[in-house]
C-alpha positions in Angstrom: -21.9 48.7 11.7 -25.0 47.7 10.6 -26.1 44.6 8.8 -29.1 43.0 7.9 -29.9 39.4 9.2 -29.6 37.5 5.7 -26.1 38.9 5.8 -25.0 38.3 9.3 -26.5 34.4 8.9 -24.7 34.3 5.3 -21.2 35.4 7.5 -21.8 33.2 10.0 -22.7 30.1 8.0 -19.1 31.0 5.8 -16.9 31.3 8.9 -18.7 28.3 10.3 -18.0 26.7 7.1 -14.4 27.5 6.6 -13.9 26.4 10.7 -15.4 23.0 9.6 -13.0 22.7 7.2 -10.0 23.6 8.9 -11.3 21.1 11.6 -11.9 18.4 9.1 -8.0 18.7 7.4 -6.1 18.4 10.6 -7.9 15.6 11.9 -7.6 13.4 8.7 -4.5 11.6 8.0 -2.6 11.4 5.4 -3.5 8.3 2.6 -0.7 5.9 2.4 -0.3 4.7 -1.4 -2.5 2.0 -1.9 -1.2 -2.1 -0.7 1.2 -3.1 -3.5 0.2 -6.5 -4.4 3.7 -8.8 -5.2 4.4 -10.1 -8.7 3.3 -14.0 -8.8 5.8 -14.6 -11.6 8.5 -15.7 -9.1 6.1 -18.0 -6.9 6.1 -21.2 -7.2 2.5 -22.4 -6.3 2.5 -26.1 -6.2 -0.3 -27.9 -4.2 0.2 -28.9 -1.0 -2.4 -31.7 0.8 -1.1 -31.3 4.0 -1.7 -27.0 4.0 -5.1 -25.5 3.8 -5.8 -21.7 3.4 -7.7 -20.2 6.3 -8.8 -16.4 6.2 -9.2 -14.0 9.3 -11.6 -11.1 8.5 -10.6 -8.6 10.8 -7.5 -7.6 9.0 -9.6 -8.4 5.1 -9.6 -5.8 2.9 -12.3 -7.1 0.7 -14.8 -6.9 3.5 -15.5 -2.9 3.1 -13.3 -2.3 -0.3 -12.5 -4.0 -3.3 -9.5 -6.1 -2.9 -9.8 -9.1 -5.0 -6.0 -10.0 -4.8 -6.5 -14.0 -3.4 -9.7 -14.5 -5.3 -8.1 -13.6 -8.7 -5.2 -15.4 -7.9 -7.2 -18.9 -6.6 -7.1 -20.8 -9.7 -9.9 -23.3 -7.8 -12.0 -20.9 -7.1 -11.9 -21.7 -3.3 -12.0 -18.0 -2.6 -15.5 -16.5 -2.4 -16.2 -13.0 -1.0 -19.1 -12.0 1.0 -19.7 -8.4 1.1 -19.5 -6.7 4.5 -18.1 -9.9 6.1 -14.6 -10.6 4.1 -13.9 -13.8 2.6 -14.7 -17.9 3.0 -12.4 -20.1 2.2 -13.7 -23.6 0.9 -11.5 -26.3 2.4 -12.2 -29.1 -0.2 -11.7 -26.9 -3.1 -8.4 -25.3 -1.6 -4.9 -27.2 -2.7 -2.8 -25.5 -0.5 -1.0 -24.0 -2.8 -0.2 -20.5 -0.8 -0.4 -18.0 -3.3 -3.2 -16.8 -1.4 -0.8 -16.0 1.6 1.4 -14.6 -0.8 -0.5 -11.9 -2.4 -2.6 -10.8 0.3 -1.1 -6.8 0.6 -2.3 -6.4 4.3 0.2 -6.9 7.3 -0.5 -9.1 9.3 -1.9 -11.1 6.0 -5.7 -12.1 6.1 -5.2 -15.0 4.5 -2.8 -17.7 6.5 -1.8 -21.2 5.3 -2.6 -24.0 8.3 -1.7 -28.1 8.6 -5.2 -29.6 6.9 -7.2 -31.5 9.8 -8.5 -34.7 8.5 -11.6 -36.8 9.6 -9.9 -40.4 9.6 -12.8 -43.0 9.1 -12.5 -46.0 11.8 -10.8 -49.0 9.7 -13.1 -51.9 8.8 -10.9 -54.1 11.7 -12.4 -51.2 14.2 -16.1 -51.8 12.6 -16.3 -55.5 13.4 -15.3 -55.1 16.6 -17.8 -56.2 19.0 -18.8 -53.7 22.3 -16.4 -53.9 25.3 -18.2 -55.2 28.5 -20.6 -52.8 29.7 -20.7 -50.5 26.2 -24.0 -50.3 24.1 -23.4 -51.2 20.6 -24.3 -48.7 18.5 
C-alpha cells in the first residue's frame, strides 16, 4: 500500500478528528433542563423592615449567564447586576419583601433573606452627658 503524504496527513487528521470527538462526548455531561423559576402569583410579598436581602455570588447564576429572575422581580430596583461578579443588593432600597429568595432557581438560593442590622444613633440624654473621670471628651 502506497499513499502519498497529503493523503496519509488527510487520514490522520480525520481519525484524529473523529478520536477528539468521541473523547469530547463521553466526558460532557448531560444538560439538565434549565432552573424553573416559581410562579409569583401565589406569593405574598409584603415588606418586611426587620428582613433585608443579602446575595452570595458563588452559587449566582447571573454572574457568567443571564439569569435575571430577582432583578425582574425587585419592584425597588434594589437588585443590580455586575457582570462577571453576580449581583449587589442595596440595603436601603430593599423592603424585605423576599420574593427575591423566592424566585432565585439555584439550590442552595443566591439570594437569602437576613434580620436588618441597624446603626442606633446615641439619644440626646447620652449626648449631654459629660466625660467619666479620666475620658477625653470628644
Amino acid at each position: 500500500m502506497n499513499i502519498s503524504r497529503k493523503e496519509f496527513f488527510r487520514k490522520s487528521l480525520v481519525s484524529l478528528g473523529e478520536a477528539i470527538g468521541t473523547i469530547s462526548g463521553a466526558l460532557k455531561t448531560p444538560t439538565d433542563a434549565p432552573p424553573e423559576i416559581p410562579d409569583t402569583a401565589d406569593f405574598n410579598a409584603a415588606p418586611h423592615d426587620d428582613q433585608v436581602a443579602v446575595g452570595y455570588n458563588e452559587q449566582c447564576l447571573a454572574k457568567n449567564s443571564g439569569c435575571f429572575a430577582c432583578m425582574e422581580r425587585c419592584e425597588f430596583d434594589a437588585i443590580k447586576r455586575i457582570p462577571g461578579v453576580g449581583i449587589r443588593i442595596n440595603s436601603q432600597l430593599c423592603t424585605g419583601c423576599g420574593i427575591c429568595h423566592y424566585v432565585c432557581p439555584v439550590t442552595p438560593k443566591a439570594v437569602r433573606m437576613q434580620a436588618r442590622v441597624t446603626m442606633h444613633t446615641p439619644s440626646a440624654i447620652q449626648a449631654e452627658l459629660p466625660p467619666q473621670k479620666g475620658e477625653q471628651p470628644c
